[in-house]
C-alpha positions as protocol buffer text, in pm:
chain_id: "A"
residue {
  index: 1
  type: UNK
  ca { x: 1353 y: 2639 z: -2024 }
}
residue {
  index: 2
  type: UNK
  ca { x: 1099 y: 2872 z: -2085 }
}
residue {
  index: 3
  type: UNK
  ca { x: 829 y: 2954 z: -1850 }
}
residue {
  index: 4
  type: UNK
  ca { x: 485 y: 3085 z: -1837 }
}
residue {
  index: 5
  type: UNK
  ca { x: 419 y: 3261 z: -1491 }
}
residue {
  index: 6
  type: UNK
  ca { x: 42 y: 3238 z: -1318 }
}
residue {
  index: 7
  type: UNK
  ca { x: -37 y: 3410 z: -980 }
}
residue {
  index: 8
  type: UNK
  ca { x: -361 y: 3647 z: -974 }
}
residue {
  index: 9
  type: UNK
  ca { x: -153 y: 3819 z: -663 }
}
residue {
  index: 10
  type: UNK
  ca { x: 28 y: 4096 z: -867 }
}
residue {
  index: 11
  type: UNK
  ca { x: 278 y: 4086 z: -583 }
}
residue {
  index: 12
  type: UNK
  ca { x: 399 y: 3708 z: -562 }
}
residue {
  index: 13
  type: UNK
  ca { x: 401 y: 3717 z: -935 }
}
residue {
  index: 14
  type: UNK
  ca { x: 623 y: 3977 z: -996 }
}
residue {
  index: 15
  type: UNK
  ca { x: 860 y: 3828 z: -745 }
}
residue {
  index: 16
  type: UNK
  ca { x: 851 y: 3535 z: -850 }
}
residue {
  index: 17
  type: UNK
  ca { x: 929 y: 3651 z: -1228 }
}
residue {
  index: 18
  type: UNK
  ca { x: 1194 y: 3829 z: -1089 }
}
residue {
  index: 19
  type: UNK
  ca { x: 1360 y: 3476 z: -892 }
}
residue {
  index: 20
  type: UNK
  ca { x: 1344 y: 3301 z: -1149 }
}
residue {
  index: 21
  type: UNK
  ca { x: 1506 y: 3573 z: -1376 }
}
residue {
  index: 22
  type: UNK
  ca { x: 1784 y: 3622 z: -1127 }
}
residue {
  index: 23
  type: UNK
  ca { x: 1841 y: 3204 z: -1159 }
}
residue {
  index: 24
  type: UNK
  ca { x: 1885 y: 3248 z: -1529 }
}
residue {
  index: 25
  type: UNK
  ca { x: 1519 y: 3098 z: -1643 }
}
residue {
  index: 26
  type: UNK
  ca { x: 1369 y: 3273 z: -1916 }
}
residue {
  index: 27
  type: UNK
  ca { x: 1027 y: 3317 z: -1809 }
}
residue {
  index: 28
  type: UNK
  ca { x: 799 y: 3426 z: -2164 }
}
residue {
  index: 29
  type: UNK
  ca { x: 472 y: 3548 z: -1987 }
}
residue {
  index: 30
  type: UNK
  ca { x: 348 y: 3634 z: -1610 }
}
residue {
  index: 31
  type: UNK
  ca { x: -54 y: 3689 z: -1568 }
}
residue {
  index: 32
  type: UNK
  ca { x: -341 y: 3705 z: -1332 }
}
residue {
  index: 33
  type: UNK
  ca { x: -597 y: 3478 z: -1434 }
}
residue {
  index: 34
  type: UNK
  ca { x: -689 y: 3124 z: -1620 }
}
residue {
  index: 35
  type: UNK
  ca { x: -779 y: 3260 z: -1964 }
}
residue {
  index: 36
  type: UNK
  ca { x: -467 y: 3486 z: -2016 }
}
residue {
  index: 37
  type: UNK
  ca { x: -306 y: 3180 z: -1906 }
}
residue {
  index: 38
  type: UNK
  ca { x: -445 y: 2993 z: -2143 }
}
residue {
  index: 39
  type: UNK
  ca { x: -363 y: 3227 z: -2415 }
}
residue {
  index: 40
  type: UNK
  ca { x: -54 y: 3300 z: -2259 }
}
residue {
  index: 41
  type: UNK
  ca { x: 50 y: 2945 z: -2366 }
}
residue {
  index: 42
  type: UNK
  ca { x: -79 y: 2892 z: -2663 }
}
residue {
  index: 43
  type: UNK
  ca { x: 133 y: 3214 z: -2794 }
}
residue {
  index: 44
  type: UNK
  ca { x: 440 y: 3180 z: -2615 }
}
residue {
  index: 45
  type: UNK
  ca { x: 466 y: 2776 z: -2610 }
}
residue {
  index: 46
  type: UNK
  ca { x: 665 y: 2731 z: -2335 }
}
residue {
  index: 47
  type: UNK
  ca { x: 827 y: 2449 z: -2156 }
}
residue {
  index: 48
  type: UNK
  ca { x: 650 y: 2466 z: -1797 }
}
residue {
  index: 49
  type: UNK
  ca { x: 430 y: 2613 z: -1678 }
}
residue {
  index: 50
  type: UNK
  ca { x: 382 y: 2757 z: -1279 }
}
residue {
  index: 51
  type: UNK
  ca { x: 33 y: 2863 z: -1186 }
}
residue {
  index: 52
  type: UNK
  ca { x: -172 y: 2906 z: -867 }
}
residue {
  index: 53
  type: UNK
  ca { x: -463 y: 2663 z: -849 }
}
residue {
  index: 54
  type: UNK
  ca { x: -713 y: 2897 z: -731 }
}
residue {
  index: 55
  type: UNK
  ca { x: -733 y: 3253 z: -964 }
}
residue {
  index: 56
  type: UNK
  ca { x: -969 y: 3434 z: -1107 }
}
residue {
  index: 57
  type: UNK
  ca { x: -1280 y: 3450 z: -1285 }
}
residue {
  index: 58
  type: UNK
  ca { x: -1408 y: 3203 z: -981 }
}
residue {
  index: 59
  type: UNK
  ca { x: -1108 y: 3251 z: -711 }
}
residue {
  index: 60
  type: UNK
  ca { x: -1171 y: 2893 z: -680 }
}
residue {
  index: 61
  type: UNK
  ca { x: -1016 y: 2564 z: -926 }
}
residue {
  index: 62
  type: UNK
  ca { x: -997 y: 2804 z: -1245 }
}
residue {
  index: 63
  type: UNK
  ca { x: -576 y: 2753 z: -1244 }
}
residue {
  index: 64
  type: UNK
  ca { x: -591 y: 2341 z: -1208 }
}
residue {
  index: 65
  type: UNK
  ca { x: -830 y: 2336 z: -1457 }
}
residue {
  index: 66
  type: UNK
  ca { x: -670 y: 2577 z: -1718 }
}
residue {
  index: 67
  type: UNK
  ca { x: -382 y: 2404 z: -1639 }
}
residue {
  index: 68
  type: UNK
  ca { x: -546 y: 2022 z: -1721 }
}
residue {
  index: 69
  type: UNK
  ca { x: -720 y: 2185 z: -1998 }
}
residue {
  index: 70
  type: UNK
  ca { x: -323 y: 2281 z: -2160 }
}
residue {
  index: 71
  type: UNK
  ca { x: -203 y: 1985 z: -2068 }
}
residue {
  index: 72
  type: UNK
  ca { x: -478 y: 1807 z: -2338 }
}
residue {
  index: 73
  type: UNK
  ca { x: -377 y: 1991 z: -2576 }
}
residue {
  index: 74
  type: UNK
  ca { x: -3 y: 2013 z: -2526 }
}
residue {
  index: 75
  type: UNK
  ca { x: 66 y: 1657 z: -2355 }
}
residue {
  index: 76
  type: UNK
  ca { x: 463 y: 1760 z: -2315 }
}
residue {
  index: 77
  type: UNK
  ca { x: 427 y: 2097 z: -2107 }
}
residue {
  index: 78
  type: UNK
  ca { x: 544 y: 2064 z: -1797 }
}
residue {
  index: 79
  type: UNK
  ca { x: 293 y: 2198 z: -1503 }
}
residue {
  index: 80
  type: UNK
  ca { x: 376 y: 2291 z: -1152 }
}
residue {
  index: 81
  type: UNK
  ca { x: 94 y: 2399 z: -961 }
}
residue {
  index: 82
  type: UNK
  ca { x: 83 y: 2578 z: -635 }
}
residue {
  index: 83
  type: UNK
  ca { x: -126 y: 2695 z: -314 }
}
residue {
  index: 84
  type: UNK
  ca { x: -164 y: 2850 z: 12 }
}
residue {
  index: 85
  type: UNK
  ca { x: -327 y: 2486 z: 152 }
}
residue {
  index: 86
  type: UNK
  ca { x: -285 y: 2168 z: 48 }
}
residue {
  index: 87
  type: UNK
  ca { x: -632 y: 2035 z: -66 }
}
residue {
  index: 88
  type: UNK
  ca { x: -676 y: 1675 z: -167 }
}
residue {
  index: 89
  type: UNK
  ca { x: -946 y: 1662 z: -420 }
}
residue {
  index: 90
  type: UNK
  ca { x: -685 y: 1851 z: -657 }
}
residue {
  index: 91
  type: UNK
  ca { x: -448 y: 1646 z: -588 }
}
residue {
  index: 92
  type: UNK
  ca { x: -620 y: 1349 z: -693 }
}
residue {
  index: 93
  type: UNK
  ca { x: -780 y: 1557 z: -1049 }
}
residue {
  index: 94
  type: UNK
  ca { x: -398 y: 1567 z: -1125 }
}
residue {
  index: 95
  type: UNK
  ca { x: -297 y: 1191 z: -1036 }
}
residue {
  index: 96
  type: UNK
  ca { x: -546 y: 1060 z: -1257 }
}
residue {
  index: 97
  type: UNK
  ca { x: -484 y: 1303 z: -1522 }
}
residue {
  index: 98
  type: UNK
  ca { x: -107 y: 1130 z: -1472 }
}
residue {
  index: 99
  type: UNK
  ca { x: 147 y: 1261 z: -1271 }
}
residue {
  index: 100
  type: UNK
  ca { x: 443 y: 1281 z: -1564 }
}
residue {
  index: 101
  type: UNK
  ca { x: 510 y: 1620 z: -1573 }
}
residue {
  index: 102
  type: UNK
  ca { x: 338 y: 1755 z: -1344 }
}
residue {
  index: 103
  type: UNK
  ca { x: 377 y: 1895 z: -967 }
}
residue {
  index: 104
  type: UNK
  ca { x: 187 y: 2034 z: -675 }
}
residue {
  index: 105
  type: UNK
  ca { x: 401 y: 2254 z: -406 }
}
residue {
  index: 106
  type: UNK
  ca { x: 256 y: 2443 z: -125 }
}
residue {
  index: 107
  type: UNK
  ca { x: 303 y: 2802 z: -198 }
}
residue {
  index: 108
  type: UNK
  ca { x: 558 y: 2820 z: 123 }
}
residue {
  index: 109
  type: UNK
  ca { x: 825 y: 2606 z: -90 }
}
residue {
  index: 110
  type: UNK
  ca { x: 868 y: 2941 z: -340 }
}
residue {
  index: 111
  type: UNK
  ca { x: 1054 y: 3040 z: -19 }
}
residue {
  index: 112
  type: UNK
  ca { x: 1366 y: 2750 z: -48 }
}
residue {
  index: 113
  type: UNK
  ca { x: 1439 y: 2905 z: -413 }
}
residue {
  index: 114
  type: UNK
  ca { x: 1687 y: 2615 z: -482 }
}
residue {
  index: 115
  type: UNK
  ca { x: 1384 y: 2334 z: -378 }
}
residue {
  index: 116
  type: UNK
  ca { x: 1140 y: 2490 z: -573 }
}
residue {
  index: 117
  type: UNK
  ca { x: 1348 y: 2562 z: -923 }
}
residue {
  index: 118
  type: UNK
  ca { x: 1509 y: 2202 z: -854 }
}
residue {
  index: 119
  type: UNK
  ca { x: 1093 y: 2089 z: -876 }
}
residue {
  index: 120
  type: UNK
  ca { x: 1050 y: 2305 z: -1175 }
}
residue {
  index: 121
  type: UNK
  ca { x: 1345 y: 2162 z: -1398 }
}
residue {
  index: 122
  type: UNK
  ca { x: 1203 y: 1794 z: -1273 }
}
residue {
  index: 123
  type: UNK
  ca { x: 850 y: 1923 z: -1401 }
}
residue {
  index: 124
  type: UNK
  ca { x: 963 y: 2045 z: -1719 }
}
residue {
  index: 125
  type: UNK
  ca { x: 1216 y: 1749 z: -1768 }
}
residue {
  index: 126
  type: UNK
  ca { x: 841 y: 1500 z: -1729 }
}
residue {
  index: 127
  type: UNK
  ca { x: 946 y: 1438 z: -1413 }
}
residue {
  index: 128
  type: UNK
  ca { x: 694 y: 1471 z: -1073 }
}
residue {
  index: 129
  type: UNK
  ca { x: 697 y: 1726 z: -775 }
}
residue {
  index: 130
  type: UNK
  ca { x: 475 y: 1667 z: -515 }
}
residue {
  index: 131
  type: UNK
  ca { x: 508 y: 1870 z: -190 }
}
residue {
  index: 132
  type: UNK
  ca { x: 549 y: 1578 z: 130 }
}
residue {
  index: 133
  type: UNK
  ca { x: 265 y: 1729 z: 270 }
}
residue {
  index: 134
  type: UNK
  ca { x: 36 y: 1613 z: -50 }
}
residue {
  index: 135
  type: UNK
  ca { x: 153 y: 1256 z: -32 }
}
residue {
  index: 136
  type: UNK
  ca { x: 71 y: 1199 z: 299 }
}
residue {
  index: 137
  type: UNK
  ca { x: -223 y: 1326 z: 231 }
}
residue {
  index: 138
  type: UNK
  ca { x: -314 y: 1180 z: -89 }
}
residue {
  index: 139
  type: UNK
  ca { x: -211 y: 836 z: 108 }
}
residue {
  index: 140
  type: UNK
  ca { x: -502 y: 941 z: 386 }
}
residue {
  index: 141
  type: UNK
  ca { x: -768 y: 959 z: 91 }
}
residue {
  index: 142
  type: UNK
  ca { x: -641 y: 644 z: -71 }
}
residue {
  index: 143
  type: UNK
  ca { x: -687 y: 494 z: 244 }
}
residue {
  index: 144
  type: UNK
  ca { x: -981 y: 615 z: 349 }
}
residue {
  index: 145
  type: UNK
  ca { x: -1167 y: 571 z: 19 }
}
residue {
  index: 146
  type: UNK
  ca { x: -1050 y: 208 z: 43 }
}
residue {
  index: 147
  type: UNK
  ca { x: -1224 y: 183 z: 417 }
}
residue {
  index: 148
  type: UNK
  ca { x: -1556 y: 316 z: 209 }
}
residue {
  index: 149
  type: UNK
  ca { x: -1508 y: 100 z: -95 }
}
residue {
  index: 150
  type: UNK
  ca { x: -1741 y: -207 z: 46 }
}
residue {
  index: 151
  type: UNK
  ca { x: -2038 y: 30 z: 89 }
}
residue {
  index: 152
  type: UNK
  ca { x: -2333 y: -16 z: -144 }
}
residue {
  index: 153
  type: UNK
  ca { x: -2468 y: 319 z: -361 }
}
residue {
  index: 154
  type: UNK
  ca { x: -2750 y: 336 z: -92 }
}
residue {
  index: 155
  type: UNK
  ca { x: -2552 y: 267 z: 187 }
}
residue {
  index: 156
  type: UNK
  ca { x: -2319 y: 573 z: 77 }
}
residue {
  index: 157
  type: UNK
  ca { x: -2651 y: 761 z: 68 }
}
residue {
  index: 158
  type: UNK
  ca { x: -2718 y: 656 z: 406 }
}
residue {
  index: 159
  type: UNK
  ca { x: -2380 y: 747 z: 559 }
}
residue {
  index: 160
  type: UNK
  ca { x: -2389 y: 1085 z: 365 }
}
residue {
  index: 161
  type: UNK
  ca { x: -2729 y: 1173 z: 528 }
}
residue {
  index: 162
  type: UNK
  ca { x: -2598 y: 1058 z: 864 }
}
residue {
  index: 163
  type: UNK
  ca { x: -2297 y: 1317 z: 800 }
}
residue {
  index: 164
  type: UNK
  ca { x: -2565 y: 1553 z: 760 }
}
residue {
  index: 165
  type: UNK
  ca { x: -2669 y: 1537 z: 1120 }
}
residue {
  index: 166
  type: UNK
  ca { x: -3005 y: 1348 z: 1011 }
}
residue {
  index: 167
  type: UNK
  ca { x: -3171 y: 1078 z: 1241 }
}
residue {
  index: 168
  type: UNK
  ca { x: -3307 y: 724 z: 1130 }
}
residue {
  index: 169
  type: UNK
  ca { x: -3663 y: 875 z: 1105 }
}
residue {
  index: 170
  type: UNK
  ca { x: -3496 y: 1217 z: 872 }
}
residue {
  index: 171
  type: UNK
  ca { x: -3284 y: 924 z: 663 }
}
residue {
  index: 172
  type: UNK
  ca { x: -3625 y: 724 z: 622 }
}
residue {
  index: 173
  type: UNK
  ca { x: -3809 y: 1057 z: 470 }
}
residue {
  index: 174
  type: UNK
  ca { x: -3538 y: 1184 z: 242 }
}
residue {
  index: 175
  type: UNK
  ca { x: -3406 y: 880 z: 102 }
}
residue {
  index: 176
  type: UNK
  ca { x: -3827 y: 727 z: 115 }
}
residue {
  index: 177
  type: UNK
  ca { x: -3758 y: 430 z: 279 }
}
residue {
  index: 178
  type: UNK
  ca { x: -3860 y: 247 z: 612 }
}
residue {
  index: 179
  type: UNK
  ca { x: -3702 y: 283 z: 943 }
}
residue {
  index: 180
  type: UNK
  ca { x: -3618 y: -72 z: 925 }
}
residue {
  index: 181
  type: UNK
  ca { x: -3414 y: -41 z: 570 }
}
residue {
  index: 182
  type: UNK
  ca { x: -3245 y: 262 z: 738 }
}
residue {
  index: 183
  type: UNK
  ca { x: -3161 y: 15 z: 1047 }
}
residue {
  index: 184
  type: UNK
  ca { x: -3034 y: -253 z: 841 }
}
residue {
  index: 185
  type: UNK
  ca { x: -2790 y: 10 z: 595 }
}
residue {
  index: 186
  type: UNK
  ca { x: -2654 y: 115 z: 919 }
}
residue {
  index: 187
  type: UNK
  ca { x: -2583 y: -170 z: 1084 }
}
residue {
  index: 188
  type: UNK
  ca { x: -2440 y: -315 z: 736 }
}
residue {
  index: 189
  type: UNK
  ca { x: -2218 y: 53 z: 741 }
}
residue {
  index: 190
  type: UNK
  ca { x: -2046 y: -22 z: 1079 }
}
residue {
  index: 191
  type: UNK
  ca { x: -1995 y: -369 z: 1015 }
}
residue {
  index: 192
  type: UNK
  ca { x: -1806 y: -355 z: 660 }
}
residue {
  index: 193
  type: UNK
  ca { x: -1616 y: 0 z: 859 }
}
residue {
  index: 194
  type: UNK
  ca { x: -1501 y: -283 z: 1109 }
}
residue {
  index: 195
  type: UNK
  ca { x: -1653 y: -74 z: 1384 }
}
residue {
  index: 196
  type: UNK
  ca { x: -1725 y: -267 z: 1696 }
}
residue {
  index: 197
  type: UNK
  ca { x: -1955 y: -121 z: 1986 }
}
residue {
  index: 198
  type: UNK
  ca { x: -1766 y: -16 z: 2237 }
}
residue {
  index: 199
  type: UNK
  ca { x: -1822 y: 147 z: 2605 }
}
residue {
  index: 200
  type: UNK
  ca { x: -1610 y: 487 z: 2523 }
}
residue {
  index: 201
  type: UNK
  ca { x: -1686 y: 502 z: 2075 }
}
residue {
  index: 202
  type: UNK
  ca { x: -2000 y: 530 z: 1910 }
}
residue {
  index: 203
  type: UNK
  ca { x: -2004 y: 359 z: 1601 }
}
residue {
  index: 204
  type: UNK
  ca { x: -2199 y: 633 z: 1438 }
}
residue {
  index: 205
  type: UNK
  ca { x: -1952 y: 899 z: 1504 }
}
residue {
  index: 206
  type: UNK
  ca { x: -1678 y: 676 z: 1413 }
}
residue {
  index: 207
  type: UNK
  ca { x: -1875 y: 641 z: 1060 }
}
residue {
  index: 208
  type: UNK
  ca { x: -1951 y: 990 z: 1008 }
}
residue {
  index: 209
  type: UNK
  ca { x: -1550 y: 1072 z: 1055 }
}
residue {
  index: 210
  type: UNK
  ca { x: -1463 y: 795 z: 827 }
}
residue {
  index: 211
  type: UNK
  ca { x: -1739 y: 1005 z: 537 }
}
residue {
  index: 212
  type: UNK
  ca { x: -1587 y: 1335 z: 651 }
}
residue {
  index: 213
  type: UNK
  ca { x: -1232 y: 1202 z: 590 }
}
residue {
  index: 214
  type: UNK
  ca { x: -1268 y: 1156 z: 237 }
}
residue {
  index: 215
  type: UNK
  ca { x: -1589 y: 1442 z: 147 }
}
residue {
  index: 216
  type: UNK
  ca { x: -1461 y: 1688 z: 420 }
}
């Protein structure tokens, strides 16, 4: 199996070069940002890849995205990505890119050496690796976008702005539409939300957490 190493820490990467090493894995190439991962891979050719999602130029998605970006144009490397927090909108980039292949560990896993090689030979073998913590999550979106799936385009609008903090009157301006339209997309909101007016829950709060659940 041979590996190409990603981690912009210089630290983590050179031990985890050096765990892998000591478990007999031939890894090809270790570097410090997207594009030398990028060309890292298309020189070496490797089996798997492991790479930290967020790396440099933009600290932010540049290692998922190199990573999806390899995975067009070699559709049998193997690609375990990993991070300091789990963070759901990556999660779901890779599950619709398909999950075959690929796996998503919280960096904490590199500690249990055994777990996390046993997740890299299921990677490379087009197998899945997904840390427990990133199902449940992932399950939490899934269920949370399904809450939000009745909503109309406007009445997503609507919610958004009250997520915002905005009153009836601020929804009315930005969006350029009457109180009364604002009144009715709200009232349509909690009702397809199932939320019922109660003495102890406003229904607006309860809204805005159900928007924050799947945007936050």
């Amino acid at each position: 199996m041979r590996i190409v190493v990603a981690e912009d820490a210089a630290v983590v990467r050179e031990g985890l070069v050096q765990l892998l090493r000591e478990r007999g894995l031939d890894v090809v190439a270790a570097v410090g940002d997207a594009d030398a991962l990028i060309a890292a891979v298309e020189e070496q050719r490797p089996d798997v890849v492991v790479a930290d999602i967020r790396m440099p130029p933009t600290h932010r998605d540049d290692g998922l995205r190199a990573a999806l970006k390899l995975r067009e144009r070699f559709p049998d490397l193997g690609v375990l990505l990993f991070s300091q927090y789990i963070e759901t909108r990556y999660a779901d980039r890779l599950a619709t890119a398909g999950l075959a292949g690929l796996g998503y560990l919280l960096k904490e896993r590199v500690a249990d050496i055994d777990e996390f090689v046993g997740a890299l030979r299921r990677v490379a073998d087009g197998g899945t690796a997904l840390d427990p913590e990133v199902v449940s999550q992932l399950l939490a979106a899934r269920r949370t976008a399904e809450a939000l799936a009745p909503l109309t385009a406007r009445e997503r609008e609507v919610l958004s702005a009250m997520a915002e903090g905005r009153t009836n009157a601020a929804i009315a301006d930005v969006l350029d539409i009457s109180r009364r339209a604002v009144e009715k997309h709200t009232a349509a909101i909690f009702d397809k939300l199932g939320l019922p007016r109660t003495e102890t829950q406003h229904r607006r709060v309860l809204a805005v957490l159900h928007y924050l659940d799947r945007h936050g």
